[in-house]
SEPAGU-360709 format. One record per residue (C-alpha): y, z, x; residue number from 1. Coordinates in steps of 0.05 Angstrom, whole numbers, plus 32768, in hexadecimal, padded with zeros to 4 digits. Layout:
<sites>
<site><v>Y</v><w>Z</w><u>X</u><num>NUM</num></site>
...
</sites>
This chain:
<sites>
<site><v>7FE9</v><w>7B6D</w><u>7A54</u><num>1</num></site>
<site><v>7FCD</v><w>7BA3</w><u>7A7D</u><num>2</num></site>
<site><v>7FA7</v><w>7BD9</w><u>7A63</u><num>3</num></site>
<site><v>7FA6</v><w>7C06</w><u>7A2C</u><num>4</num></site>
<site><v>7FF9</v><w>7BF8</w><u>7A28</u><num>5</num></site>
<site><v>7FDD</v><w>7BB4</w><u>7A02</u><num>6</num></site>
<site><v>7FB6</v><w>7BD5</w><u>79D4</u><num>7</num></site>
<site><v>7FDA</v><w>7BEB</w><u>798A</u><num>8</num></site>
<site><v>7FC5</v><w>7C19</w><u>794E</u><num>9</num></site>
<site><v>7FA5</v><w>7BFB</w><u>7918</u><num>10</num></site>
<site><v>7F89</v><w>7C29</w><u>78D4</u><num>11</num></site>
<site><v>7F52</v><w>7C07</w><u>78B6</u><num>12</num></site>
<site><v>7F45</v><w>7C1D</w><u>7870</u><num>13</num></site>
<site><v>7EF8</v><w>7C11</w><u>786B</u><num>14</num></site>
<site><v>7ED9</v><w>7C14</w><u>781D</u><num>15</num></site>
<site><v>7E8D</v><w>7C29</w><u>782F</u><num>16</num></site>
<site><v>7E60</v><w>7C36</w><u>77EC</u><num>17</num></site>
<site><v>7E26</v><w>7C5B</w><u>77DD</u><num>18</num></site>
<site><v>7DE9</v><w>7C3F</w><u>77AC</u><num>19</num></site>
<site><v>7DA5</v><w>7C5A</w><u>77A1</u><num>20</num></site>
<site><v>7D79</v><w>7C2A</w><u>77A5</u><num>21</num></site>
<site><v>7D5C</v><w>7C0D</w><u>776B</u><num>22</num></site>
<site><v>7D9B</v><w>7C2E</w><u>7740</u><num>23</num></site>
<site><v>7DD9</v><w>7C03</w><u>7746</u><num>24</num></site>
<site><v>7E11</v><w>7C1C</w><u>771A</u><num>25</num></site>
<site><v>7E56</v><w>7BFD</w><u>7712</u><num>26</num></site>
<site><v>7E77</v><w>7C46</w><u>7728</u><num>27</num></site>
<site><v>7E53</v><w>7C51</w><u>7762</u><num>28</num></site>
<site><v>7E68</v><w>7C85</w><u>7795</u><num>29</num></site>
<site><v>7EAB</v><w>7C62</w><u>77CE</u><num>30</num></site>
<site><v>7EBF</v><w>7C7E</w><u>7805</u><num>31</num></site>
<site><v>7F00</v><w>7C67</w><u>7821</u><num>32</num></site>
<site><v>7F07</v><w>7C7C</w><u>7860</u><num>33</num></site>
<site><v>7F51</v><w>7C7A</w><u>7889</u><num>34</num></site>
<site><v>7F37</v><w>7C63</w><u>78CF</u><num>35</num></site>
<site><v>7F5F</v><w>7C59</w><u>790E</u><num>36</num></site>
<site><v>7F53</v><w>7C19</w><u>7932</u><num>37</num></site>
<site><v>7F70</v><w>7C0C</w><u>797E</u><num>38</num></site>
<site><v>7F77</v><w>7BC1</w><u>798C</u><num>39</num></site>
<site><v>7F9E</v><w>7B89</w><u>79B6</u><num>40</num></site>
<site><v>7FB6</v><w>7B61</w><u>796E</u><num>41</num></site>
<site><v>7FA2</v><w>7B68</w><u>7927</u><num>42</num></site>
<site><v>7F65</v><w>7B31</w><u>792C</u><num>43</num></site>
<site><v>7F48</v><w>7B5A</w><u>795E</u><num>44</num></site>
<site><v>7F4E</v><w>7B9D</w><u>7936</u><num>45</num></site>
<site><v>7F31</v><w>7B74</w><u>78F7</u><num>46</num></site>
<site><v>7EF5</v><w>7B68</w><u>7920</u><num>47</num></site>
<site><v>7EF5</v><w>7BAF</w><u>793C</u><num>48</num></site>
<site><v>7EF7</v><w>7BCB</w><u>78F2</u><num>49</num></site>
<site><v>7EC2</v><w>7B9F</w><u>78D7</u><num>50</num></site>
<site><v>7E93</v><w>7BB1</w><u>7916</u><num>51</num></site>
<site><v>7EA8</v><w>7BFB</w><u>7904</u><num>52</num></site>
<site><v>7E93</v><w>7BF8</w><u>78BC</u><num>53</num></site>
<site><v>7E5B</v><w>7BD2</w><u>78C7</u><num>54</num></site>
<site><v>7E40</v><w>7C10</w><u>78E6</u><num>55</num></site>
<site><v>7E47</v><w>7C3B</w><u>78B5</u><num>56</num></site>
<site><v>7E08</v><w>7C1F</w><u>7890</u><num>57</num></site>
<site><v>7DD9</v><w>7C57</w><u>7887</u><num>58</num></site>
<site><v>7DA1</v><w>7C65</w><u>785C</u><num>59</num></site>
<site><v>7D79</v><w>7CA7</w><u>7856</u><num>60</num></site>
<site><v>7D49</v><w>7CCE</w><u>7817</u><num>61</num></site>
<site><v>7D6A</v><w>7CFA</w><u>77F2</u><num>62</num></site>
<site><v>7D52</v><w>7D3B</w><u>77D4</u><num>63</num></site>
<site><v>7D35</v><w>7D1A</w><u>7798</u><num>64</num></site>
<site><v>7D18</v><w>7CEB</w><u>77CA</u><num>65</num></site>
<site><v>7D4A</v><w>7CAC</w><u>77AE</u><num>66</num></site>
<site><v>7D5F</v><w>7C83</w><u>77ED</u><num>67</num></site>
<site><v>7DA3</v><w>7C87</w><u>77F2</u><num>68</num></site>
<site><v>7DBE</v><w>7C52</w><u>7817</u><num>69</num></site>
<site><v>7E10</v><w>7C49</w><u>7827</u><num>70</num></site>
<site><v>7E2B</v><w>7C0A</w><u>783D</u><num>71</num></site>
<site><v>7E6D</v><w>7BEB</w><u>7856</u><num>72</num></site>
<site><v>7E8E</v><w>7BC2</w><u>782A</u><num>73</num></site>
<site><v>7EC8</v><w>7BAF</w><u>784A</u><num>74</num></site>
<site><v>7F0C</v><w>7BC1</w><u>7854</u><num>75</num></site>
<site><v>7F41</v><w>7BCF</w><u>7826</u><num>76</num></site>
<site><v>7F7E</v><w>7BD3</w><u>785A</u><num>77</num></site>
<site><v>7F92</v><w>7BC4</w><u>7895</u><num>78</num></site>
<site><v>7FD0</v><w>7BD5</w><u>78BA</u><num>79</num></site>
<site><v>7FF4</v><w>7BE6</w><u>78FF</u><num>80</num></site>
<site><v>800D</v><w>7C24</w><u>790C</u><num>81</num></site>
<site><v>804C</v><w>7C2D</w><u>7925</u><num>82</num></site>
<site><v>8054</v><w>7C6E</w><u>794E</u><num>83</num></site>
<site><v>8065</v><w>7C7F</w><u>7998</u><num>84</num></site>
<site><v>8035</v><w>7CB7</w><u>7999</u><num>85</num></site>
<site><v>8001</v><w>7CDA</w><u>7968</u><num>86</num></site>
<site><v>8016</v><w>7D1B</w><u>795A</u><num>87</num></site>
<site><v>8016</v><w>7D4C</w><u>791A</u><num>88</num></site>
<site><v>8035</v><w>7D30</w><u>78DB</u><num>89</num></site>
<site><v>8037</v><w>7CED</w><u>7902</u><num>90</num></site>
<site><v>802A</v><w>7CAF</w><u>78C2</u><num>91</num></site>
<site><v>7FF0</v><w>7C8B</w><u>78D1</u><num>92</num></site>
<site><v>7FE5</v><w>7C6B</w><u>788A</u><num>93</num></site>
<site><v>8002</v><w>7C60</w><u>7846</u><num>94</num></site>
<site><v>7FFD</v><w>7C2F</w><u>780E</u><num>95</num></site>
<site><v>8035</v><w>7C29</w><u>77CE</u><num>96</num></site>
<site><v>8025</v><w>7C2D</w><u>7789</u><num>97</num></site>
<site><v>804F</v><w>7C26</w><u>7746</u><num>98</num></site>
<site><v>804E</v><w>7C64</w><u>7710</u><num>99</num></site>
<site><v>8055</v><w>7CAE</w><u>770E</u><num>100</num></site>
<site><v>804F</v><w>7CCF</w><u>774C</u><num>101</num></site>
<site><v>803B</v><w>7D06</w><u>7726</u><num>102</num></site>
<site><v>7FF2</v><w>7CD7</w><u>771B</u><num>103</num></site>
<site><v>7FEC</v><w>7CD6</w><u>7760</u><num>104</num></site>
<site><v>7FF5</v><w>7D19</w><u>777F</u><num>105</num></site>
<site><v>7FAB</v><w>7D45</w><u>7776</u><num>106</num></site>
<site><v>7FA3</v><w>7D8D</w><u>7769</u><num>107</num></site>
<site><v>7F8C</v><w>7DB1</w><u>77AF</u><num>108</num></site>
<site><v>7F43</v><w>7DB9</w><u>7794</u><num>109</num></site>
<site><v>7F3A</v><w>7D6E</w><u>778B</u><num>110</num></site>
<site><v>7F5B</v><w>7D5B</w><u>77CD</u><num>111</num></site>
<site><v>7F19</v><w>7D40</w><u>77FA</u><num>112</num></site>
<site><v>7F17</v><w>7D71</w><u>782E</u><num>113</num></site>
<site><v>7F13</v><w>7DAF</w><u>77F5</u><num>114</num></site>
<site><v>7EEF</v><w>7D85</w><u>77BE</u><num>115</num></site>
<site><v>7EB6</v><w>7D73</w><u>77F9</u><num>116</num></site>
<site><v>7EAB</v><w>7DAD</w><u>7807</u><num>117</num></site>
<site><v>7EA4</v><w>7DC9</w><u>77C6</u><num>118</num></site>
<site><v>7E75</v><w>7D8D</w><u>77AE</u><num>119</num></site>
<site><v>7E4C</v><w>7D97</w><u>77EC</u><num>120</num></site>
<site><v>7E08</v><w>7DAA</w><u>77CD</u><num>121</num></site>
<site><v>7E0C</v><w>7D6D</w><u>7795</u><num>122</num></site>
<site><v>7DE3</v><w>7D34</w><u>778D</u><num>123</num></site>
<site><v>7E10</v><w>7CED</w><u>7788</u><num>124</num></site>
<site><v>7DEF</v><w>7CEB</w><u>7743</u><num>125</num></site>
<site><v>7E11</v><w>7D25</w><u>772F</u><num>126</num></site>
<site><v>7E55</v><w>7D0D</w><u>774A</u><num>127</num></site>
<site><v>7E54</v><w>7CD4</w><u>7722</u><num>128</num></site>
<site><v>7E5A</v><w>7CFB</w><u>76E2</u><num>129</num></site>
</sites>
């Protein structure tokens, strides 16, 4: 194996939570993030995502002066890619469910990148209402 030409595409789906400390609630705020993992076999990108979500711990004062503190919990997915080349519309992650498809599909204001950036200026307290 020489090379990158070894390597494969992994996503890693990495469940990382926020707490405030002293305040542990049973809905507490998770973010799952889709992550894209290069690798030689799917031990190796295990160990790659763990390292990766390891990092994510972070801690800082919020403007209440709470300490927020986020922290990896571990992953819910893992799975190779399988694509010749990245490019737009390429798949790079899906999961099946049973129901309505209908319960599934979100209105564009609550899809993350719009509901982010309307939510922007609240507090994780808030969000949990």
């Amino acid at each position: 194996m020489d090379g990158d030409s070894a390597l494969r595409w992994y996503t890693a789906v990495f469940v990382v939570r926020a707490r405030i400390e002293g305040a542990w609630h049973d809905d507490c705020l998770i973010d799952h993030q889709v992550r894209l993992i290069r690798a030689r076999d799917p031990e190796s990108a295990y160990a790659h995502a763990i390292d990766l979500g390891k990092a994510e711990a972070q801690s800082y004062r919020n403007s209440e002066g709470a300490l927020v503190i986020w922290e990896f919990d571990g992953l819910a997915d893992l799975s190779e890619v399988q694509f010749e080349e990245l490019g737009d519309g390429v798949e790079v992650h899906s999961w099946r469910s049973r129901g309505q498809a209908g319960e599934s599909v979100l209105p564009k204001e609550k899809l993350a990148v719009f509901w982010l950036a309307a939510n922007a200026h609240r507090r994780v307290e808030e969000l949990r209402d």
